[in-house]
C-alpha positions in Angstrom: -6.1 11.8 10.7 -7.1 15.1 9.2 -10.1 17.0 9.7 -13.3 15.8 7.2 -11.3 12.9 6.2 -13.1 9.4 6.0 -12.0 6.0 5.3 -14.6 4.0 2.7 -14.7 0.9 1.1 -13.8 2.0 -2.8 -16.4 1.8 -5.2 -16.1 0.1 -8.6 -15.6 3.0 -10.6 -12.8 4.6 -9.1 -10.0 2.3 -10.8 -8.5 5.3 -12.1 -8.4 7.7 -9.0 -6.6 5.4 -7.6 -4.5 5.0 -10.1 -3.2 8.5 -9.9 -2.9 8.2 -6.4 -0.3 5.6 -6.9 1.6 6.8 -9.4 2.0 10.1 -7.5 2.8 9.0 -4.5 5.8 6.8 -6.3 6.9 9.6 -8.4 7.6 11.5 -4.9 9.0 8.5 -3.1 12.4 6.8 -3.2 11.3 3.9 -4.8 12.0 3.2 -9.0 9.1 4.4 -11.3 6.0 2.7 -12.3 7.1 -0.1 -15.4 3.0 0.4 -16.3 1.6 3.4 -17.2 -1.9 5.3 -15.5 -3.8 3.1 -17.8 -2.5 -0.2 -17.7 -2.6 0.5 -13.6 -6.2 2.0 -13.5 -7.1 -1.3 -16.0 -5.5 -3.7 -13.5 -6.8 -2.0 -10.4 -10.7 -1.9 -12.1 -9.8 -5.6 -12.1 -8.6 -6.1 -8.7 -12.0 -4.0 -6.9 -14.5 -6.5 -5.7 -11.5 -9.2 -6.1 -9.0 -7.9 -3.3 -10.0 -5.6 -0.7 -9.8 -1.9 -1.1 -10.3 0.8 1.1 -9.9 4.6 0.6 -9.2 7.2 2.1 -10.5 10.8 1.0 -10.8 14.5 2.3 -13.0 17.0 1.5 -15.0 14.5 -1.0 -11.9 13.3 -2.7 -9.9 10.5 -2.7 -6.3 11.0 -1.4 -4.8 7.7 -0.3 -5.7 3.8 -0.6 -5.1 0.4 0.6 -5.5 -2.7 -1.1 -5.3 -6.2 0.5 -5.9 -9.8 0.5 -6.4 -12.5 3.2 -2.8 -12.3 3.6 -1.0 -9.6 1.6 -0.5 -5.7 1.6 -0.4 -5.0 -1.8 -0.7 -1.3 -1.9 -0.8 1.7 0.3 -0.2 4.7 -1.2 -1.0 8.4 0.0 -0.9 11.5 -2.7 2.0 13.3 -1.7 0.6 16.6 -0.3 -1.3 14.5 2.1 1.4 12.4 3.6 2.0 12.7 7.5 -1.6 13.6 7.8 -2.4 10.2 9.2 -4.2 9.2 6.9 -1.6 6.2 5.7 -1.6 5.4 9.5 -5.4 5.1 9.7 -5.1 3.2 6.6 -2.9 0.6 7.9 -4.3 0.0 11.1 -8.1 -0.6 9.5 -5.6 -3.2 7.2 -4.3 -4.7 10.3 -7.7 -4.9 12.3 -9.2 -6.7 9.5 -6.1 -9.4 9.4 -5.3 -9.8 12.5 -3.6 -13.0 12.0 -0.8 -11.1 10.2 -0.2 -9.8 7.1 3.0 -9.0 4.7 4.3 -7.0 2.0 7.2 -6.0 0.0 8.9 -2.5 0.3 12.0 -1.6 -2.0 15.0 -1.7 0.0 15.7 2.3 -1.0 12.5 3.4 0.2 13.7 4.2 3.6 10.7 6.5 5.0 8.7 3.4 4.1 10.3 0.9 6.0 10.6 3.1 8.6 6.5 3.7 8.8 6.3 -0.2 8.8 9.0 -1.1 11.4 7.5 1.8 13.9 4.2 -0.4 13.7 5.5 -3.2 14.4 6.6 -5.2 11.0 10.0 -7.0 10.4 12.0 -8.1 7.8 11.7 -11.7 7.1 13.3 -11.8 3.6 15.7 -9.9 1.0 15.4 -10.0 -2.6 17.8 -8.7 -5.4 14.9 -7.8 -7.1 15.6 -10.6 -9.8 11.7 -11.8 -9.4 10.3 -8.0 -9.3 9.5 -6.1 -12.5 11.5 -3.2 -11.6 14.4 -5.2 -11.0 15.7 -4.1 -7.7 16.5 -4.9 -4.4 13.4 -5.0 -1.9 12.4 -6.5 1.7 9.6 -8.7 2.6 7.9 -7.2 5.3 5.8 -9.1 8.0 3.3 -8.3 11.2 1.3 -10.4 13.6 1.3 -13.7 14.8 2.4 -15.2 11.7 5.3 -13.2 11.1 7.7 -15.5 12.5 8.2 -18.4 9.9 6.4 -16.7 7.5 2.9 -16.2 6.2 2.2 -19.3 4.0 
């Protein structure tokens, strides 16, 4: 991780922060475009804090990357673009994978390479393939699974 960086619990007002986060770090990455716009993504994320678990990670003061989780699931993790390779995903996964340490799983869109290449170099493996008919971008993507669990499935 970077120098004055720090990894919080997010607080209820930063819905739309994060927001930007995400759809920067999607805009950069070889992945299909947001279907929501900032404010329908900031909306659902302000309703997703203090549901789901969500942790930040910010330099300097300001927010720069984010996680956000369930019992089970890694549904985001995101790093603006100008800070990627810092770490700071890294840092953000492992606190992910320390607090589930019974496993966990995601999705990752099957043209995001760099993606799926930070996930299988810590240690998660495919354990499905879509055609993306049951995503709402509509294309192909892996599920993605780490821990004990990963074998069989998360449930």
């Amino acid at each position: 991780m970077s120098d004055g960086s720090v990894l919080r619990p997010a607080e209820a007002g930063e819905a739309a922060s994060l927001a930007a986060i995400q759809v920067a770090a999607r805009a950069a990455a070889p992945m299909p475009a947001n279907v929501h716009p900032a404010a329908e993504i900031s909306a659902f994320l302000a309703s997703r804090l203090g549901q789901d678990e969500v942790w930040v990670a910010e330099v300097d003061g300001e927010a720069v990357a984010y996680a956000r989780f369930t019992a089970t699931w890694l549904d985001d993790l995101y790093v603006l673009p100008a800070h990627q390779g810092s770490g700071l995903g890294g840092a953000l996964l492992d606190l992910v994978l320390s607090l589930r340490q019974d496993g966990v799983g995601l999705y990752v869109f099957e043209t995001n390479v760099p993606a799926r290449r930070f996930y299988e170099a810590r240690g998660f493996v495919v354990t499905a393939r879509s055609d993306g008919s049951e995503n709402e971008e509509r294309r192909p993507d892996l599920r993605m699974e780490w821990g004990v669990r990963s074998v069989g499935g998360l449930g």
